[in-house]
MDAnalysis code that builds the backbone (N, CA, C; Angstrom):
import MDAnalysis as mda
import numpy as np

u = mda.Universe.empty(360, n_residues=120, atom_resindex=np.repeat(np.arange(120), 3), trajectory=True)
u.add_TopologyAttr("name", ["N", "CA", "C"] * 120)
u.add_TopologyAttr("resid", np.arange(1, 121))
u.add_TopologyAttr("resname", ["UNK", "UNK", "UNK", "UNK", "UNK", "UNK", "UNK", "UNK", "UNK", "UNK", "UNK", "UNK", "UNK", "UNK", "UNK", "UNK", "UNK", "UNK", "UNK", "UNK", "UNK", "UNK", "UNK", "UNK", "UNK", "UNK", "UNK", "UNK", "UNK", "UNK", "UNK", "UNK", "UNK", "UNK", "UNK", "UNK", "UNK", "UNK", "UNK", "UNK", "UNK", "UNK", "UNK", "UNK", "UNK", "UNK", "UNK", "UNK", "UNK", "UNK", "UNK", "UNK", "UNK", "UNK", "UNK", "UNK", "UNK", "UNK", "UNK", "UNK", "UNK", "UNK", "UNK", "UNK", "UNK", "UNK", "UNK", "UNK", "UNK", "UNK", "UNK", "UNK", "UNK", "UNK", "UNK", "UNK", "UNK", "UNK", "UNK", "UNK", "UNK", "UNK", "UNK", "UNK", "UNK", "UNK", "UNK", "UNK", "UNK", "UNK", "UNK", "UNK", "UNK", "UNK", "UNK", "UNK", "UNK", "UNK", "UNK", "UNK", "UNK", "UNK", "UNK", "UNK", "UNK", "UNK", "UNK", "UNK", "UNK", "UNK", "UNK", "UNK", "UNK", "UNK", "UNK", "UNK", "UNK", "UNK", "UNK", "UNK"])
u.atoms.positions = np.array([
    [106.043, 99.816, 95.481],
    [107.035, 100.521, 96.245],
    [107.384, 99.732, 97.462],
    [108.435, 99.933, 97.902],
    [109.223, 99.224, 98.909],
    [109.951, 100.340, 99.976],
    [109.852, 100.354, 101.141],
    [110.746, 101.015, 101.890],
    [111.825, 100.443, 102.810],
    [112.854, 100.437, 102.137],
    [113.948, 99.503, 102.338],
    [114.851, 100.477, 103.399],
    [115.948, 99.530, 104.495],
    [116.917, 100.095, 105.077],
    [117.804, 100.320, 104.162],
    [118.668, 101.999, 104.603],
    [119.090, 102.826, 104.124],
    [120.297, 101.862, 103.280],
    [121.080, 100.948, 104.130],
    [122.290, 100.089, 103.140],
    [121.786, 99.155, 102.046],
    [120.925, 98.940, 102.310],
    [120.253, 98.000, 101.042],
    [119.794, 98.378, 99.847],
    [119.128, 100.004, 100.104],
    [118.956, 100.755, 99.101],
    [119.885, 101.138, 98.469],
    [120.939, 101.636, 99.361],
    [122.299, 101.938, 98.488],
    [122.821, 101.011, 97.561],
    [123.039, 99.973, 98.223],
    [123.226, 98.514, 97.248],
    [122.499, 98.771, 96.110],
    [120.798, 98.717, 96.367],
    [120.435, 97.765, 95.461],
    [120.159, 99.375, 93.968],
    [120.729, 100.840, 94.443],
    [120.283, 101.734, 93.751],
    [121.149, 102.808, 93.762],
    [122.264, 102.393, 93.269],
    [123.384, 103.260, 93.091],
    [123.327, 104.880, 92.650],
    [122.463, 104.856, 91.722],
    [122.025, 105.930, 91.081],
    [120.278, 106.476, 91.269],
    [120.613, 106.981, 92.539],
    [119.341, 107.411, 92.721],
    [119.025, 108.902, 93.311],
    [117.602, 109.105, 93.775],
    [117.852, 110.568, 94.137],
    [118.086, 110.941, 95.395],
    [118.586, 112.031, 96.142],
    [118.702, 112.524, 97.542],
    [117.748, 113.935, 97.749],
    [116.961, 113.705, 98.890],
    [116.569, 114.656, 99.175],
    [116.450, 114.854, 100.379],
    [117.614, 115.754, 101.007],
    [118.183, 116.357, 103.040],
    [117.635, 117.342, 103.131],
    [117.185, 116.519, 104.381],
    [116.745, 117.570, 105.143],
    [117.641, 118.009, 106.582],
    [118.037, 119.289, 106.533],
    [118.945, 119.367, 107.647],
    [118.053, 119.946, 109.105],
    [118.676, 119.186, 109.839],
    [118.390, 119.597, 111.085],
    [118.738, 120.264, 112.063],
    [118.326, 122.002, 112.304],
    [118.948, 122.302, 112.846],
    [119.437, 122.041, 114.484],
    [118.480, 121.409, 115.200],
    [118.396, 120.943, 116.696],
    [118.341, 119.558, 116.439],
    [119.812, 118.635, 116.480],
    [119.712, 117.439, 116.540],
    [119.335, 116.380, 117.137],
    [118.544, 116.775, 118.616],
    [118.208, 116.011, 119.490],
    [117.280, 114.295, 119.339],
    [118.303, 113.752, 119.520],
    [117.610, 112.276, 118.963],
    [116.533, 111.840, 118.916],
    [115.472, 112.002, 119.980],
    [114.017, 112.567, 120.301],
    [113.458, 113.060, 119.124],
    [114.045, 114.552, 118.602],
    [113.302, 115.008, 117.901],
    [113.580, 114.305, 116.409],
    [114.882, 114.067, 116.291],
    [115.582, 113.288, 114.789],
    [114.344, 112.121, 114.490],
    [114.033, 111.318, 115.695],
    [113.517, 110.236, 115.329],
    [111.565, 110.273, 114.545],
    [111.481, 111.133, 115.720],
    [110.006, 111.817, 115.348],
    [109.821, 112.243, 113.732],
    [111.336, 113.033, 113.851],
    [110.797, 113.509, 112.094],
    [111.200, 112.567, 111.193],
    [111.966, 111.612, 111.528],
    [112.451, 110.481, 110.031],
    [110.874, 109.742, 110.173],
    [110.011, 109.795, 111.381],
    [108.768, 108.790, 110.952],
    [107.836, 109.652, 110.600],
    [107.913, 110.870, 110.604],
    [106.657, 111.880, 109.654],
    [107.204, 111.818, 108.325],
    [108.749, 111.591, 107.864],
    [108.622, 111.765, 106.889],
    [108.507, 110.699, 105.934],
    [108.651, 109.307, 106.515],
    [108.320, 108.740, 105.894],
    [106.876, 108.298, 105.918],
    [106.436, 108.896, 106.769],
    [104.681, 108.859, 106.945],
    [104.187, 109.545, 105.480],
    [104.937, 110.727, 105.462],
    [104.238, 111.800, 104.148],
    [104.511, 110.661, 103.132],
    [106.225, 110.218, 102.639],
    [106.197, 109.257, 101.602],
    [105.408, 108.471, 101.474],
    [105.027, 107.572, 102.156],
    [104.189, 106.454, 101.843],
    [103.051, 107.399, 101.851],
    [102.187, 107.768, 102.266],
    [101.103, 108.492, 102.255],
    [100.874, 108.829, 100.422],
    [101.844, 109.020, 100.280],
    [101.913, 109.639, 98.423],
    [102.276, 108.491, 97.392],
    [102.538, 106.965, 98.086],
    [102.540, 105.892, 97.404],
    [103.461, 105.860, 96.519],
    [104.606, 105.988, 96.807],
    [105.624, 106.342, 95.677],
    [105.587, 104.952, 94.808],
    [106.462, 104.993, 93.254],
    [106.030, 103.850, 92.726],
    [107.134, 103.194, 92.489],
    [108.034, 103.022, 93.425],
    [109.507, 102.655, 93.690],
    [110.055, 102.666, 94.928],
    [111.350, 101.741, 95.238],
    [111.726, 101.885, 96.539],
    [112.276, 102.981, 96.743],
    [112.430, 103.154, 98.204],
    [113.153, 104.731, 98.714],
    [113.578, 104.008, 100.237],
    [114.258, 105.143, 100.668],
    [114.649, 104.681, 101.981],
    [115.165, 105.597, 103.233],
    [115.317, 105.928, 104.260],
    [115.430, 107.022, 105.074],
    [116.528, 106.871, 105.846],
    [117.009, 107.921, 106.357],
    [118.153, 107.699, 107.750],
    [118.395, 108.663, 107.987],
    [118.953, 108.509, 109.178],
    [120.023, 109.912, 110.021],
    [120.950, 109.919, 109.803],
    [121.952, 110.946, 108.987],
    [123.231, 110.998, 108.760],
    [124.012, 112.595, 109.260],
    [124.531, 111.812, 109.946],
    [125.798, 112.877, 110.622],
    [126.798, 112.908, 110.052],
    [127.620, 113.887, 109.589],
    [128.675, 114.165, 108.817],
    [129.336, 115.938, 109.329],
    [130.240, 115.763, 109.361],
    [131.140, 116.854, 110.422],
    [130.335, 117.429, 111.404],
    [129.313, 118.965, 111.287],
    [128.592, 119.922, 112.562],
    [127.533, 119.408, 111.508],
    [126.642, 118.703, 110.946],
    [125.794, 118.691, 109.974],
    [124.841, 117.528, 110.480],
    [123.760, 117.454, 110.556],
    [122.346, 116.288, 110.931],
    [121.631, 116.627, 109.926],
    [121.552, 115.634, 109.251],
    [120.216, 115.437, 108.128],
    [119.655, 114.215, 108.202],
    [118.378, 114.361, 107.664],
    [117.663, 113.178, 107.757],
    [117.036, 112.852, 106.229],
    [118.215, 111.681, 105.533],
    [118.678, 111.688, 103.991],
    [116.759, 110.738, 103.553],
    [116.555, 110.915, 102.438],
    [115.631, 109.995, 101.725],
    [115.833, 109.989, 100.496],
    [116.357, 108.749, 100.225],
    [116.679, 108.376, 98.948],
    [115.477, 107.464, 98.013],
    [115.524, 108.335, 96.814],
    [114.120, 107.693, 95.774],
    [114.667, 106.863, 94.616],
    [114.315, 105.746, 94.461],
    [114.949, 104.690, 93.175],
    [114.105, 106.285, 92.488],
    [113.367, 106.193, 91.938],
    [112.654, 107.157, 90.787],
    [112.690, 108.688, 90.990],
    [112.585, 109.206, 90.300],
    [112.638, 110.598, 90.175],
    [111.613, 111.309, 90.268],
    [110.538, 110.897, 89.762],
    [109.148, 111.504, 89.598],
    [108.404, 111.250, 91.350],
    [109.410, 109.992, 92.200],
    [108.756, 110.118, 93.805],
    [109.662, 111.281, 94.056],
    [111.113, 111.306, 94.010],
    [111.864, 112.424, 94.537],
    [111.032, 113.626, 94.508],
    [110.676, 113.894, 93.465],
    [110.152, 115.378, 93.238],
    [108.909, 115.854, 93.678],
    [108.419, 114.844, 93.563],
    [106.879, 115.226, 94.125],
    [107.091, 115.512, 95.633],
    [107.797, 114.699, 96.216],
    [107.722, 114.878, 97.733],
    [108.664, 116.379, 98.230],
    [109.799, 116.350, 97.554],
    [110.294, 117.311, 97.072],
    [109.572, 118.878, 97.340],
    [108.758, 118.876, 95.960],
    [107.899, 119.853, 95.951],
    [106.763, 120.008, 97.303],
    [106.365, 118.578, 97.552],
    [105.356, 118.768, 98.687],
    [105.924, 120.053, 100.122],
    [107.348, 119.753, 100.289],
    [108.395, 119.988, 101.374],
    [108.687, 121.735, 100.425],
    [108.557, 122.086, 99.376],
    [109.620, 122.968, 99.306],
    [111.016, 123.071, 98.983],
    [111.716, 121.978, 98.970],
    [112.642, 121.507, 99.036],
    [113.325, 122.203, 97.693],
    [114.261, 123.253, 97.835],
    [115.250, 123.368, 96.583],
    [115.948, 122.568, 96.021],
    [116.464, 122.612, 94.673],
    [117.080, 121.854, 93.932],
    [117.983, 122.104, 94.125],
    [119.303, 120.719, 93.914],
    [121.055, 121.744, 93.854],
    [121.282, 120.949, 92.887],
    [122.805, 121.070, 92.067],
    [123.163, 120.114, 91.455],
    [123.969, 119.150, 92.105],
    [123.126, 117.914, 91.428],
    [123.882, 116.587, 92.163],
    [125.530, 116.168, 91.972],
    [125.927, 115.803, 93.128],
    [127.475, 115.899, 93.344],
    [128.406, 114.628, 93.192],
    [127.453, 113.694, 92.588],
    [128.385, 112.493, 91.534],
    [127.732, 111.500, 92.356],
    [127.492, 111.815, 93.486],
    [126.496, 110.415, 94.286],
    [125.193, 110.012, 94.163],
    [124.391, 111.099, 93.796],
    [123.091, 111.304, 93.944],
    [123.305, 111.603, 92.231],
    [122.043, 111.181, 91.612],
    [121.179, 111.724, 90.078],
    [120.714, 113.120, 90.076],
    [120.004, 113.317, 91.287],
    [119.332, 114.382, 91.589],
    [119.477, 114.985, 93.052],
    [119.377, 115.783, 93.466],
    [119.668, 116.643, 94.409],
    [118.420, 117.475, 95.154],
    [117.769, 117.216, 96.415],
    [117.168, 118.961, 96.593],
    [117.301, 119.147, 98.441],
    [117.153, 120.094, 98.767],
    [117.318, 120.590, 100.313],
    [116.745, 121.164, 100.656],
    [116.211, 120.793, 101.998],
    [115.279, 121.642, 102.830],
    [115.875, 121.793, 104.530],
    [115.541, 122.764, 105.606],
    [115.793, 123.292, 106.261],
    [114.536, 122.596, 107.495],
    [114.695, 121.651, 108.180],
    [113.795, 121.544, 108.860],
    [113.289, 122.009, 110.415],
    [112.862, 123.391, 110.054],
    [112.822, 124.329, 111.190],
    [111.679, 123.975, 111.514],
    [111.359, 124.771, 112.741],
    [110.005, 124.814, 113.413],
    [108.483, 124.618, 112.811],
    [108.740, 125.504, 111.676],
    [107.339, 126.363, 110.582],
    [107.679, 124.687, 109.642],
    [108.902, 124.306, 108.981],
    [108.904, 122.998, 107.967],
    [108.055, 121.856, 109.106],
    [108.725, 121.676, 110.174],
    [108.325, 120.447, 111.125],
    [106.230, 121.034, 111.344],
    [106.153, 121.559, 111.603],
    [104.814, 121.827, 111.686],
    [104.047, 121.422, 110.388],
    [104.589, 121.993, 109.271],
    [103.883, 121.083, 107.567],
    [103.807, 120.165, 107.393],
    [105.231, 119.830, 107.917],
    [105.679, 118.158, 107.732],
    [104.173, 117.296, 108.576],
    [103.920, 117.803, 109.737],
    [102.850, 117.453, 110.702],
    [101.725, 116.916, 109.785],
    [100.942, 118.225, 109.064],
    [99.857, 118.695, 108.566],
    [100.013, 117.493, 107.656],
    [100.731, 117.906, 106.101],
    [100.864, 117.068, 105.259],
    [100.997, 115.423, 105.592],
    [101.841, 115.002, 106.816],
    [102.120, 113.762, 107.008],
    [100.917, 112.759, 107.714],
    [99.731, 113.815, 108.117],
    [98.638, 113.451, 108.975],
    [97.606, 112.321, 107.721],
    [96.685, 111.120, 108.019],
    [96.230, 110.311, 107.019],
    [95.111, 111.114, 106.883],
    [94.987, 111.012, 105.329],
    [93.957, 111.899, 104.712],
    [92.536, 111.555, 104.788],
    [91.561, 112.184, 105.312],
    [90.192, 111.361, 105.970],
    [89.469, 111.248, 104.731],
    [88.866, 110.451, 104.471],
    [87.923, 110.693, 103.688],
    [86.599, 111.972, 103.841],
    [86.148, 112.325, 102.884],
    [85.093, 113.881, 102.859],
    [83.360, 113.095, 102.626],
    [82.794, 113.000, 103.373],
    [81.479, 113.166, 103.470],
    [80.980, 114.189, 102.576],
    [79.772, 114.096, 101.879],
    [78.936, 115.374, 101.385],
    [77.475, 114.748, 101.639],
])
């Protein structure tokens, strides 16, 4: 896996998956914090393909896009988040959305934290 900037991925993976997260308090501060938890959680889960992250503004709308060459990373992380499915809209293969409120940004925390190893 590779975590490539967002134009290169596009280039190099025309047909791949999207999974936004919208933001409701866009404050750049906070935008930035969460594009590096979330790609903290991705890599954390070792996806087995490139993907790639960004901030995209588009009309009253802030999301923070992650695009998966593979499907089987989309989903898993996907599912990790909650993230509903939509149908994809001719850009994206696959589609899902999540809401990144207070209670999501706090999971995002938990889940994105490195997993310690367990003593017995």
């Amino acid at each position: 896996m590779a975590r490539l900037d967002w134009m290169t991925f596009l280039a190099s993976h025309p047909k791949a998956h999207l999974l936004a997260a919208h933001v409701p308090d866009p404050n750049p501060v906070v935008l930035k914090r969460l594009r590096r938890l979330m790609q903290a959680l991705i890599d954390a889960d070792e996806p087995v393909a490139d993907y790639a992250t960004a901030i995209v503004r588009h009309d009253d709308i802030t999301e923070i896009q992650c695009g998966f060459a593979n499907r089987t990373d989309a989903d898993r992380i996907g599912e990790r988040l909650s993230a509903t499915s939509l149908p994809a809209n001719g850009d994206w293969v696959s589609e899902r959305s999540l809401q990144l409120d207070e209670w999501a940004e706090r999971a995002l925390e938990e889940k994105a934290a490195p997993r310690r190893a367990v003593r017995v």
